[in-house]
N, C-alpha and C positions, 0 to 999 in steps of 0.2 A: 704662608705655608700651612698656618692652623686652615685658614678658609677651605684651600685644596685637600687637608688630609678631612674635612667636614665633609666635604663633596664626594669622595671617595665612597666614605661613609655610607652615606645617603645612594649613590649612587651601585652599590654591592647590596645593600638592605633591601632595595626596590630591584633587583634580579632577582636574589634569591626567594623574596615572595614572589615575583611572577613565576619561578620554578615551582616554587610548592605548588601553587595552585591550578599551573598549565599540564592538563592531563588527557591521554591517549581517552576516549569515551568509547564505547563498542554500544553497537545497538543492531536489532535483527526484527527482520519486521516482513509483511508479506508484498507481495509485488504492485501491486495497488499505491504504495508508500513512494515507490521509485523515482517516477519525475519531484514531487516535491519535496524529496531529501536529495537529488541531486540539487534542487534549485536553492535548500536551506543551508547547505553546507558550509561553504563559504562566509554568508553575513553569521554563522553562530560561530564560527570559528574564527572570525575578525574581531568581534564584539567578547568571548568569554577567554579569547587563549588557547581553549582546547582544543586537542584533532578528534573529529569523528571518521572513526571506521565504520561504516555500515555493511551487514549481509542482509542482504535481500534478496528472497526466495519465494516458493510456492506457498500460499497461505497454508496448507494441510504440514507442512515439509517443515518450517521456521517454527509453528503452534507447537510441534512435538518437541522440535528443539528446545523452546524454552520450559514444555512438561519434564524432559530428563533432564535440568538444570544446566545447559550447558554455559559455559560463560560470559553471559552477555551484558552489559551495565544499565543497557537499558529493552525490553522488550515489546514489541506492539503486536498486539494478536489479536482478531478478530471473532463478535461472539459466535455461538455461545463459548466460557474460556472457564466453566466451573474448574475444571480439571486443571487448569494454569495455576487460578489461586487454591486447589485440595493439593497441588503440588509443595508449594512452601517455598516454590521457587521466584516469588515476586512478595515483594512489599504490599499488601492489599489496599491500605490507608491511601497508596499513591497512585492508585488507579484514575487516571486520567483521561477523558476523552476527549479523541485529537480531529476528528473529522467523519464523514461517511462517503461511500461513493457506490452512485448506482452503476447497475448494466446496462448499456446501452448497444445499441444497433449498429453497425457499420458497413458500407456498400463503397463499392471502386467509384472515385474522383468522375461524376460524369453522370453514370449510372441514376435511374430513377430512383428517387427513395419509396419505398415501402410506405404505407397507411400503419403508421402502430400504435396509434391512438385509445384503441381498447383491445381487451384481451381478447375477443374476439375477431381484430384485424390482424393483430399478433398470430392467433393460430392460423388464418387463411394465409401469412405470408410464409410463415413456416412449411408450410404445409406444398408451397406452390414453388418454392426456393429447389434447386437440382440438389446446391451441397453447400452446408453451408460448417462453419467451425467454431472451436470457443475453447478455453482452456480445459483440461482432464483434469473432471476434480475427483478423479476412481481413486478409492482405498486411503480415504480420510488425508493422504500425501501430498496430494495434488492442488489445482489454482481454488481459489474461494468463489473466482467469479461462476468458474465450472461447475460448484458445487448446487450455485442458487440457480445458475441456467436450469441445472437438472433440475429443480424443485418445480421450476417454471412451468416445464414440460408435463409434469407431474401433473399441474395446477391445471394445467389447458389438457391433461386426457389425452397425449399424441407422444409419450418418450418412447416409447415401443414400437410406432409407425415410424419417429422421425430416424430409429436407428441406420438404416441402409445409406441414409443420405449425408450422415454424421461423420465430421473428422475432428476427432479429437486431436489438440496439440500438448504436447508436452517437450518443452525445448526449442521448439523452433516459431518463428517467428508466423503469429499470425498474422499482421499486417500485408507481410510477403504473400502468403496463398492471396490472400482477398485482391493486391495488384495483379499478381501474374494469372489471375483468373479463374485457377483452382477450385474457389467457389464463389457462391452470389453472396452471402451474406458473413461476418465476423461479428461474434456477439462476446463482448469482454467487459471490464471495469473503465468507465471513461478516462480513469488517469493514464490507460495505459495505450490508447488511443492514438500515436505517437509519430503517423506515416501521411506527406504530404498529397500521395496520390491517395487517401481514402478520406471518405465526408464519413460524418455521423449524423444518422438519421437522426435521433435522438434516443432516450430513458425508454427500458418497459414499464408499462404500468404499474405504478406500485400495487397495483390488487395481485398483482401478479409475482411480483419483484420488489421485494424490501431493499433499499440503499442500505449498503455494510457497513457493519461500523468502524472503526479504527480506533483501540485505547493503547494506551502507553503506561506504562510502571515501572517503577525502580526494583531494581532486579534486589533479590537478598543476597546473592552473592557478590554484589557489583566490588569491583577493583579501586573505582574510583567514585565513590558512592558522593561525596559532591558535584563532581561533573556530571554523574547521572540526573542529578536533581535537575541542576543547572541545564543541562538536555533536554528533560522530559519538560521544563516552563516553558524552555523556547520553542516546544515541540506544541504548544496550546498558546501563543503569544499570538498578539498582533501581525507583527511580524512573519509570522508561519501560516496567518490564513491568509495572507495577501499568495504563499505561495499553493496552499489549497487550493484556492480561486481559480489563478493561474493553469492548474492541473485539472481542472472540471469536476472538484469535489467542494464537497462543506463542511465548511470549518465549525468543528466543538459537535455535541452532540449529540 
């Protein structure tokens, strides 16, 4: 009787710590994040206990969310983010960096790929493409990848020419125009790359096109400010660049 009321013991003392410690995690992060927080979920939630809720949104659209403090335990925003930490809404100390991922080229399953090699095969394909598309990064709100496409354009002397032929997306799935025809070319984040009928040519040039970064922080409001912690390690572990990898980015920073 004593052994089984030991056991008992033992056996209510080892729930009630996995209760304390097994905690809902919230995190908000840009769409570029997607495939490899879908792919992380699971083994960080096997291995700490905790459930991750993730939102995942428009890089412009999440970056604001975490400037007006909304509640999130853990947040990844992409630079520049002075305004995230003048906020006072993240932990500074804990700024972490979790990956990068460049923009890359996309054409229909079949299709010739493009020379984009240098920026100047970059611009004659642009240039010679009917219609081609890429996330809306209009009004600070929008995708990150749209943001640096536009800088691209900027960079090659043609965003003004290339407007007539431009479809911006916001909501709808780029992948789909690029199969059903819509246009010749899809230019996104490779993580987000996702559709069996379409090749990736490959990267613009970096002289052209910086790979984005991806950092992570403990939020200062966080609810469960250890699962945060415990988050944002396995959000820079081993473990999480194998699913970087995976996703066509690189891991750390």
């Amino acid at each position: 009787m004593k052994y089984l009321l030991s056991s008992a013991v033992v056996v209510l003392t080892l729930c009630n710590s996995y209760s304390a410690r097994a905690d809902e995690v919230t995190l908000v992060a840009p769409g570029g994040m997607r495939c490899p927080i879908e792919r992380m979920t699971p083994d960080f939630e096997r291995k700490t206990g905790h459930r991750m809720k993730a939102t995942i949104g428009a890089g412009g659209a999440t970056h604001q969310q975490v400037v007006r403090g909304e509640p999130f335990d853990v947040p990844v925003v992409q630079p520049p983010y002075k305004d995230v930490l003048d906020s006072g809404n993240v932990v500074a100390s804990s700024e972490t960096p979790l990956a990068t991922v460049a923009v890359v080229v996309a054409v229909r399953k079949g299709d010739p790929k493009p020379d984009i090699s240098t920026p100047d095969a970059v611009k004659r394909m642009l240039l010679a493409a009917k219609a081609i598309s890429y996330p809306d990064g209009a009004g600070g709100r929008g995708g990150a990848a749209g943001v640096s496409f536009d800088d691209t354009q900027k960079k090659l002397g043609i965003l003004e020419q290339m407007q007539p032929k431009i479809k911006r997306v916001q909501g709808v799935s780029l992948m789909k125009l690029l199969t059903r025809g819509d246009i010749d070319v899809a230019v996104t984040f490779a993580s987000e790359i996702n559709d069996p009928g379409v090749e990736v040519v490959g990267p613009l040039p970096q002289t052209i096109s910086i790979p984005t970064g991806l950092v992570g922080f403990v939020s200062s409001h966080a609810k469960a400010p250890e699962a945060a912690k415990a988050l944002l390690s396995y959000l820079s572990s081993s473990e999480a660049a194998v699913a970087y990898k995976a996703c066509a980015m690189k891991p750390g920073r």
